[in-house]
N, C-alpha and C positions, 0 to 999 in steps of 0.2 A: 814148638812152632809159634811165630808170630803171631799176634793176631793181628786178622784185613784190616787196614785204616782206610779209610775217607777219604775223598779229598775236603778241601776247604770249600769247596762250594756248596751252595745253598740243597738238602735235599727237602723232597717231596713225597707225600706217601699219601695215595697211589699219585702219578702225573699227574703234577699240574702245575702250570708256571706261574708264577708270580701269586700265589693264591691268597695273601691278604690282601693285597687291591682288589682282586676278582673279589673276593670275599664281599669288602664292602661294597665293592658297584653294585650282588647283586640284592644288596640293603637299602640302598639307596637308590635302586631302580624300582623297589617294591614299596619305601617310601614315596614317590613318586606317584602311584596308585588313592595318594589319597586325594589326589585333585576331581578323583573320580566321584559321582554321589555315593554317598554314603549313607549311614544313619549314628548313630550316637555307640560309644562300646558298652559293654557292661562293666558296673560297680569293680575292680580291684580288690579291694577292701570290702569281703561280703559278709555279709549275713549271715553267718552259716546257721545259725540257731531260727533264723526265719525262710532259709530258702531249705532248711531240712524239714521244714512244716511244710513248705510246699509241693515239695518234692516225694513225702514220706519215706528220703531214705537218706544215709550220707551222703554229702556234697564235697567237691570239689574241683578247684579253679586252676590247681597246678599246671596239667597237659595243657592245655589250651589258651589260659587267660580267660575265661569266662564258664561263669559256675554251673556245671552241671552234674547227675547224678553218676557214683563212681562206675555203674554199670553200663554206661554213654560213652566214658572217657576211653579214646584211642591207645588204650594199656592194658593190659590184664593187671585191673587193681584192685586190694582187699583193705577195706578201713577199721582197723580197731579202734573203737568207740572207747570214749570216758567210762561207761558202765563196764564195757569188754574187761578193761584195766581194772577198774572195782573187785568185779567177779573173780578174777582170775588168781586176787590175791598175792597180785607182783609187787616183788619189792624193789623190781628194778626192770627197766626198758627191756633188757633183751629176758626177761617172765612174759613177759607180755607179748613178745613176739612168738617163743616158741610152741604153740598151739595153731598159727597160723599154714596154712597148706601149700609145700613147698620151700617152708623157711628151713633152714639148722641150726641150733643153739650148740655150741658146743660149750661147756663150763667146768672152766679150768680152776673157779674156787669161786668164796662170795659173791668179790669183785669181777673177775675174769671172766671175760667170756669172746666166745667169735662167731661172730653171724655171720648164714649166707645163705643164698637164694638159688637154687637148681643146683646144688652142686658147687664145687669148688672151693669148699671153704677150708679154709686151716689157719695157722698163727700167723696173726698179724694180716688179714684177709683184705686184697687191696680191690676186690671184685665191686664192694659194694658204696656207694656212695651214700651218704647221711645226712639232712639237712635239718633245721630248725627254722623254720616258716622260712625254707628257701635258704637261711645260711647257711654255709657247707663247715661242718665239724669235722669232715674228713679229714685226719691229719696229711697232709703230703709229703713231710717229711720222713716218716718210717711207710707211709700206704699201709694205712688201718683207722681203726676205729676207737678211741680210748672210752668206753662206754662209760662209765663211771664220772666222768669229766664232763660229758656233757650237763648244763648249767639249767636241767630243767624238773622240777617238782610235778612227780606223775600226777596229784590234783591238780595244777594249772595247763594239762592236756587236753586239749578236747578231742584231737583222735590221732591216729598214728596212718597215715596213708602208705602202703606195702606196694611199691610196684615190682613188678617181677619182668625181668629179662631189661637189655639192653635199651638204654636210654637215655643215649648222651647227648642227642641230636635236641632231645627235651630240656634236658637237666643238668649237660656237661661232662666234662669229664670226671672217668670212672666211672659213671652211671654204665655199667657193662653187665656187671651179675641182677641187678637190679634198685634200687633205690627205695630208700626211707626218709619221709619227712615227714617229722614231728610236729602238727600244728596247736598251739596253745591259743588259749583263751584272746578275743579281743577286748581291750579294757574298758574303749568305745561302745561295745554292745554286751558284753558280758561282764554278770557279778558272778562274782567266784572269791568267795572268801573260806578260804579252810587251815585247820592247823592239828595233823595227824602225829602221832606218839606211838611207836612199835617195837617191844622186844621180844626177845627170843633167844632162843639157842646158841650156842656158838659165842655165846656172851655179846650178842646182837643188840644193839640200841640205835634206832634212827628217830631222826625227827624232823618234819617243815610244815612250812607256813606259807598261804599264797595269801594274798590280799589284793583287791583292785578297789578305786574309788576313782571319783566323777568332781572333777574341776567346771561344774558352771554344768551346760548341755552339750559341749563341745570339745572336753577335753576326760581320756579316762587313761589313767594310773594303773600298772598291777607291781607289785614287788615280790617276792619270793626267796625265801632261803629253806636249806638243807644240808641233813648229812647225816653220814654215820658208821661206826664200828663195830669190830665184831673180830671174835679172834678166830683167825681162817684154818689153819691149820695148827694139829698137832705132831707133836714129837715122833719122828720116824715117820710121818705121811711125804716126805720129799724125798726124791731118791740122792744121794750121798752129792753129787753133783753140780747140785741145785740147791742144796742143803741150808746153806747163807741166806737165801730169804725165810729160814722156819717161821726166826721171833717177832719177825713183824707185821703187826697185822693190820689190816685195812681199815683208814681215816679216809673221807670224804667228806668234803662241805662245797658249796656251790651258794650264791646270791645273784640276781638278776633284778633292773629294774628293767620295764618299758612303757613306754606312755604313744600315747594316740591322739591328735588332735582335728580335728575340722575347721578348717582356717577358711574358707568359702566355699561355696555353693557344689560338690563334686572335687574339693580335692581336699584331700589328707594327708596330713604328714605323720611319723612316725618316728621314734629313737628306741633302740636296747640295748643295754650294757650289759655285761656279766662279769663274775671274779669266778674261781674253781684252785681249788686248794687238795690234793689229793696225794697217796700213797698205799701202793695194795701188790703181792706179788702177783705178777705179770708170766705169762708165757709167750717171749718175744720171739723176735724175726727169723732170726737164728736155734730157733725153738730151745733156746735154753729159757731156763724158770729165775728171773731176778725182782727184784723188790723194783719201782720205778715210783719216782716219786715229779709230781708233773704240778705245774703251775700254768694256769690259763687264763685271759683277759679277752672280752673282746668289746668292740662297740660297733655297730649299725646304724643310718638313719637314713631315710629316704622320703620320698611324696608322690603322690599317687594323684594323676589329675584326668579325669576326664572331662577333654573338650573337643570342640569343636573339629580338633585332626584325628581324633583317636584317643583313648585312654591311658594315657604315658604314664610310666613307671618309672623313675629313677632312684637309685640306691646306692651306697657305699659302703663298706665294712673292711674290718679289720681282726684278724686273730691273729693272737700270741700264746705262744706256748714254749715254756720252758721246762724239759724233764733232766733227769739225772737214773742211769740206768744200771741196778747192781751196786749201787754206794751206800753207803751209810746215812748221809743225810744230802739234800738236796743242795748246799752248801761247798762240797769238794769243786774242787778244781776239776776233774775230767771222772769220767768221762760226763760232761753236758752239752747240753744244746741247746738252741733257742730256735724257733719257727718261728717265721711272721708270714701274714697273708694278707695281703691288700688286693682289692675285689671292689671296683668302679661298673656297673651296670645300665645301662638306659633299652627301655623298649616302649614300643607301641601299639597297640591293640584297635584294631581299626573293622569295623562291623560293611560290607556292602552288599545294600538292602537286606534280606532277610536271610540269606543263604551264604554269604562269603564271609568268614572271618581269617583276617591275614595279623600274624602281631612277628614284627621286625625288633630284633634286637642286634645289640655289640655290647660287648662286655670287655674290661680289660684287668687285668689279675697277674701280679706280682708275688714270687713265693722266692722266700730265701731261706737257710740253714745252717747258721752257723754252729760249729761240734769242732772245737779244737781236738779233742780226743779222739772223734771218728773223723771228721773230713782235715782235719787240719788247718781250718780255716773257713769258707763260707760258697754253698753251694745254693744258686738260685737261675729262676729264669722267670723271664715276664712272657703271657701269652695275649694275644690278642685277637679276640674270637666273633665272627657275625654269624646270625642264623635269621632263618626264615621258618614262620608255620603258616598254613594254610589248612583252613579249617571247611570245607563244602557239603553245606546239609542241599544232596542232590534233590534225595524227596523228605518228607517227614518222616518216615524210617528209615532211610539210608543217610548216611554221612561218613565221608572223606577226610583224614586228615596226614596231613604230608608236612615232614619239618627234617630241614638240613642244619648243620653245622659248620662249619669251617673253624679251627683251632690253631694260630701259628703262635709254634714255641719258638722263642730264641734264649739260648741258654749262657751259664758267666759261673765262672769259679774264680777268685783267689785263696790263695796260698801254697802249701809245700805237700806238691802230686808226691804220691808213693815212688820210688825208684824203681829203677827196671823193666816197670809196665808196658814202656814206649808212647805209653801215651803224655802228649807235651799240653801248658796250658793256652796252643791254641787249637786245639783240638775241640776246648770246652768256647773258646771264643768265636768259633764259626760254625759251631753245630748246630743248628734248627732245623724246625720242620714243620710242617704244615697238614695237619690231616682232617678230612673230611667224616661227619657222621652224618647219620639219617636215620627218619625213625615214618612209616607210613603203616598209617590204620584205616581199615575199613570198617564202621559199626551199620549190623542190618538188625533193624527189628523186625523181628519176623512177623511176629503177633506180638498182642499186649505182652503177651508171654513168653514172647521168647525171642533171645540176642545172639549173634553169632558175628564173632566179631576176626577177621583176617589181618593178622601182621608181619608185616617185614622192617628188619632194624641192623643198623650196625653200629655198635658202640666203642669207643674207644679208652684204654686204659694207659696214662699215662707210668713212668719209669716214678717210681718215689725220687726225692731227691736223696737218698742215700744211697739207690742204685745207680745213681747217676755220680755221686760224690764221694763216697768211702775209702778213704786211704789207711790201708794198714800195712806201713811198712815193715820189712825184714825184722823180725826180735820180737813185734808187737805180740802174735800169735803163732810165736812158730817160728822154722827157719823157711820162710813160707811170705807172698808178699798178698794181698788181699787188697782190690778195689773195687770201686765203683766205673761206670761204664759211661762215657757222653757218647758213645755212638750205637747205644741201645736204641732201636725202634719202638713204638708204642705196640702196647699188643690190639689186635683188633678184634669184634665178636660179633659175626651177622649170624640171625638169629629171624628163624619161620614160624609160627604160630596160629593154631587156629581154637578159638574158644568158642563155647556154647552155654548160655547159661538159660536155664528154663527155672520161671516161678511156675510152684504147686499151691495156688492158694486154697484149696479143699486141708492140705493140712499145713499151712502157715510159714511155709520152704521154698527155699531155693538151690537148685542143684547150678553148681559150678562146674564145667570140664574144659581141659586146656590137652592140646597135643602141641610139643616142640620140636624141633628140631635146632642146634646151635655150631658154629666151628668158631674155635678160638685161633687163633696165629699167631705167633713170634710172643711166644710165653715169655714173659721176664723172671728169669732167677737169680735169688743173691747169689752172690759168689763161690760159693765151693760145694752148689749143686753141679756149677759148670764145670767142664774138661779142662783140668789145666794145663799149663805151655811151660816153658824154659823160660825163664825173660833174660834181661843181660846182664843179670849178677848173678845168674847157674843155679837158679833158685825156682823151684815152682812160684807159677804165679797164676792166681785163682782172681778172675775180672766178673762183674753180672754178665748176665749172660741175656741173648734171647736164646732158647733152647728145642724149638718147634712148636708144635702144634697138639689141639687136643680136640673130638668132635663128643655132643653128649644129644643124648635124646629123652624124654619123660613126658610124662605123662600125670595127671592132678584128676580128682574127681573127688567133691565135698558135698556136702548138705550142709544145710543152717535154716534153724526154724524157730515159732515160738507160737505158742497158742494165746489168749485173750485172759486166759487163767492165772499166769504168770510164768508155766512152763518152757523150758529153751532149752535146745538140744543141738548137738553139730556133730561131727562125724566126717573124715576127709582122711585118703588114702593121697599119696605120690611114690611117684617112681621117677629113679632117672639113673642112667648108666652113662658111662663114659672109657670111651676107648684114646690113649694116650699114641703121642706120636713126636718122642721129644728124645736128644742125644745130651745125656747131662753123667756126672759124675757117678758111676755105679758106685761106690763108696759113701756118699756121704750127699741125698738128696730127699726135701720136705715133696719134691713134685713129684705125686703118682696118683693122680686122679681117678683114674682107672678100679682105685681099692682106698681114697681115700674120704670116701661117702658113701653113707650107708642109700643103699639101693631104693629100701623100701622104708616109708615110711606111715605110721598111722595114725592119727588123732581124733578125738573123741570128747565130747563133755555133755554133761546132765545138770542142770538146775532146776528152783523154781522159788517163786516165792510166796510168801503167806502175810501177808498184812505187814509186821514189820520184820520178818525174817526172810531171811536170802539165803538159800545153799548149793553149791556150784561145788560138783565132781571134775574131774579135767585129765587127761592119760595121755599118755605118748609112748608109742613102741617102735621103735628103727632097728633096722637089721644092722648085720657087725661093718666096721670100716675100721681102717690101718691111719691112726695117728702117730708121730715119730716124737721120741726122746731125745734128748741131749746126752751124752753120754762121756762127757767131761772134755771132747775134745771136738772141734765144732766139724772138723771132717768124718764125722765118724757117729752118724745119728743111726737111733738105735728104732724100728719100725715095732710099734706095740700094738696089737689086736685089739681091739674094746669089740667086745661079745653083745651079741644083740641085748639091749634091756629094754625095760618097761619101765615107766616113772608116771607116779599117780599124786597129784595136786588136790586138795580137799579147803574151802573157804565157806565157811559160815558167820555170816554179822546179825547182828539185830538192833536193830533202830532202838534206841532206848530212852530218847525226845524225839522232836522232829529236828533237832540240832545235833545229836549227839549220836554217836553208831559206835558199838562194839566189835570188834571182826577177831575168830580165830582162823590160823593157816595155818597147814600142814602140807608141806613138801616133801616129798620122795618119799609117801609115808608108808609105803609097801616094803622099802627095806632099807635098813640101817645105813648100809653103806652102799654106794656104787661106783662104779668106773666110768667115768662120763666120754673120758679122753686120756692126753695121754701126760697124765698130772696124777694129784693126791686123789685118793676116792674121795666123791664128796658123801658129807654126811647126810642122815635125815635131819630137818629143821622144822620145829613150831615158831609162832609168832601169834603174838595179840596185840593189836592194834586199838587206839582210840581217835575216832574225827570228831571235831566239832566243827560244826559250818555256823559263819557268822555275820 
């Protein structure tokens, strides 16, 4: 059967006409607002090392535009701190994440790995959104996360902000499963000089260096480089398949500068650059296991001013990304690609009197992809997006906060569509759309002690640009035609929540509890999850798909504490199940939600310290889920069990100047080998570590 076409005219998702005009009017009717009295906004560019003295807890600015503590913020949000990372003995971002409550590390080797937040995660996980003080690392050409790639030195981190559930309305698109932003050091207010040295197992050696310094009073520096190897797998850990990426094992390096200036009285400008040089086997989209070797550039700069209309923000950026997937060296002809991201932003943060804060943005963002090998050419589209938040502290303990979105995509391809599919290149020239998110919180403090906080969100996830652009003609794979989709809808995810968080200060804790409720709609699948048709050269033809619907439900409940001694302890249970509601390809499909998350999960840790020693225990036990294999022929993935485990993390350092720390780690040290996923088992690993701070 055919598949339903379109017409050429403009859609909409849900009704609404004309919705980037409406969009901006109602930006520019909320700008409008400032002729109103006002008062001054808050600093941008904060303090976070003196409003964390203030405050006596992590801070931040993200949800809202003006700094507050993360247990305030209109999100259910968890910050891992600098020390958290220390402790925890990570030698990589997503170490660091998986001890968090509600997070999933799934880890496919050194390098590899896939994060996700309530659920949903699997290869190439397009759920979750990723940012570095606000820029998006999200790739959008495959929709994932290259974690590895990211251009940041875990000593020039100061914390890692966790949000959880839908949050586009805040943060943009894909902010659906939840979002991560990476905040580093400011160079402006922070010294941070360090350069750590770490081997280990697996013939593991990394190394970086941060450094910041101070141009005059007004101007602060940091630079930074890293990287490192390790031989990932051995002989027979790949199944026959996948086999071709044995011998090569993961190289990593990354450099970034950024600098900060104060050029007058309340405004600051800013610039970051980054290189990223990388190569490590990958468990990609099509859950086959290939070598991928990936090149990334990017540069940012913006200025931050508060006056007399509000605290305006403007910014620019750029990322590039060039991989090569399955080839021998980054060099071949095909199959590669190159990604570009250009990302133009302006907003304002406007205070009225002591209870209103409204902050107006537009943003406008261009994404393209050129993959002669997979699109044949160059698949892109530019979006043009306005939002509105509103922030109302009704009393001293209550506050309100409401923020919409509006997102219009219009989409562009050339080159040579796949045959037979029926679809023509203007199909790709009149397809857009226009969809709306929102994100509304309610925070009550009850007593000093205690917060409960009411949410409703709907987030939207947009099509990768390879689900939208992948041409694989007749021969390529098969006698079989495989593409990409321009009349894919975005999937959407509204999403209920109610948290309650109570400090115990008698023993130095705080209990965490979150109940959800979430429904996803018009799931995007790559292509030969979905039901294929005839097309008109008598040949199956396998298009992305939207595929239905999925709803899930969970539940969180943590401790975290520390005594005055130097004792710290945490402890955090989740749950979350999901019932699937989707018509896709019985043969040969990654989407099955329903068994492809472990149900239950539990985490735990113990330390303490003594003068100049630190020792931090750390455990995670999850129940079983179903990850799929590739099984040499891409219709035809192979569902693999991974059995409930336990994984136990152990980190001891000792200060050995007050410049110099020793640290050993032991990963998975409870048993030699495990099954994480649906990959090589990983091993057990040590590591020693040396910092000097300078």
């Amino acid at each position: 059967m055919k598949p339903a076409r379109r017409s050429a005219r403009r859609r909409s998702l849900p009704s609404m006409s004309r919705p980037a005009p409406r969009a901006v009017t109602v930006v520019l009717a909320a700008a409008s607002l400032i002729a109103l009295p006002r008062s001054r906004a808050y600093s941008q560019v904060i303090d976070y090392q003196r409003m964390e003295q203030l405050f006596g807890e992590p801070v931040t600015s993200s949800a809202t535009g003006k700094p507050q503590r993360a247990s305030d913020a209109p999100a259910n949000m968890e910050i891992i701190t600098q020390d958290d990372i220390r402790r925890s003995g990570a030698t990589s971002i997503p170490d660091a994440l998986q001890f968090v409550t509600g997070v999933e590390v799934r880890s496919y080797g050194i390098a590899d790995a896939e994060v996700g937040i309530r659920g949903y995660n699997q290869s190439y996980n397009p759920r979750l959104l990723v940012l570095v003080n606000g820029r998006q690392v999200y790739s959008d050409n495959y929709g994932h996360v290259s974690w590895p790639t990211i251009p940041v030195q875990l000593d020039e981190i100061r914390q890692i902000e966790v949000i959880k559930g839908p949050n586009s309305a805040l943060y943009g698109f894909n902010a659906v499963g939840g979002v991560i932003n990476i905040i580093t050091y400011d160079p402006l207010h922070d010294k941070v000089n360090a350069a750590t040295l770490r081997g280990g197992t697996q013939n593991y050696f990394a190394g970086s260096v941060v450094g910041t310094g101070r141009i005059g009073a007004d101007v602060g520096v940091r630079m930074s480089a890293g990287g490192f190897h390790a031989t990932d797998f051995g002989s027979g850990d790949l199944a026959l398949a996948d086999a071709g990426s044995r011998d090569l094992s993961p190289d990593v390096g990354n450099v970034s500068v950024a600098a900060t200036a104060r050029v007058a009285a309340g405004v600051e400008t800013f610039v970051e650059a980054s290189m990223g040089d990388s190569r490590y086997a990958e468990k990609g989209f099509a859950d086959t296991f290939d070598t991928t070797f990936t090149r990334t550039n990017s540069v940012r700069a913006g200025v931050n001013a508060d006056t007399a209309i509000g605290l305006i923000s403007v910014d620019a950026y750029r990322n590039e990304e060039r991989d090569s997937i399955g080839q021998t060296t980054l060099t071949d002809v095909a199959p590669w690609s190159n990604q570009d991201v250009y990302v133009v932003r302006a907003s304002d943060v406007v205070k009225f009197g002591s209870d209103h804060t409204v902050r107006v943005g537009l943003e406008y963002r261009n994404n393209s992809q050129t993959a002669p090998g997979y699109v044949q050419g160059t698949i892109g589209y530019d979006v043009y997006a306005a939002s509105l938040m509103w922030d109302w502290a009704i009393t001293p303990r209550l506050s309100w906060t409401n923020a919409v979105r509006v997102d219009d995509l219009n989409m562009r391809y050339s080159g040579i569509l796949a045959a037979g599919t029926g679809i023509t290149n203007a199909d790709y020239a009149h397809e857009n759309f226009a969809v709306p998110s929102y994100n509304s919180g309610l925070v009550f403090n009850v007593t000093d002690l205690d917060t409960l906080r009411l949410l409703v969100a709907r987030g939207v996830q947009v099509p990768s640009l390879l689900d939208f652009g992948l041409q694989f003609s007749e021969g390529k794979v098969g006698p079989v035609v495989v593409a990409g989709n321009p009349n894919l809808h975005p999937s959407t995810v509204d999403n209920v929540e109610m948290d309650y968080d109570r400090s115990l200060p008698s023993i130095g804790s705080t209990v965490r509890t979150a109940l959800f409720a979430e429904r996803t709609r018009d799931i995007i699948s790559e292509p030969f999850a979905t039901r294929p048709f005839v097309g008109s050269l008598g040949v199956p033809v396998f298009l992305a798909g939207n595929v239905g619907g999925s709803d899930a439900v969970g539940a969180e409940i943590g401790l975290k504490g520390h005594s005055a001694s130097g004792l710290r302890w945490n402890a955090s249970y989740a749950f979350v199940t999901t019932t699937d509601g989707t018509v896709q390809n019985a043969t040969s499909t990654s989407i099955d939600y329903a068994h492809a998350v472990p149900r239950h999960v539990v985490t735990a840790g113990i330390g303490d310290t003594w003068e100049r020693v630190e020792i931090d225990l750390m455990g995670r036990w999850q129940s079983s889920y179903r990850d799929f294999q590739f099984n040499g022929n891409a219709a035809d993935l192979v569902p693999i069990e991974i059995r409930n485990f336990l994984t136990l993390t152990a980190h001891i350092s000792y200060r050995l100047t007050d410049n110099v720390t020793l640290a050993l780690t032991a990963q998975q040290f409870n048993t030699s080998r495990l099954l994480q996923a649906a990959g090589p088992p990983l091993d057990r690993r040590f590591f020693v570590s040396a910092t000097a701070h300078f």
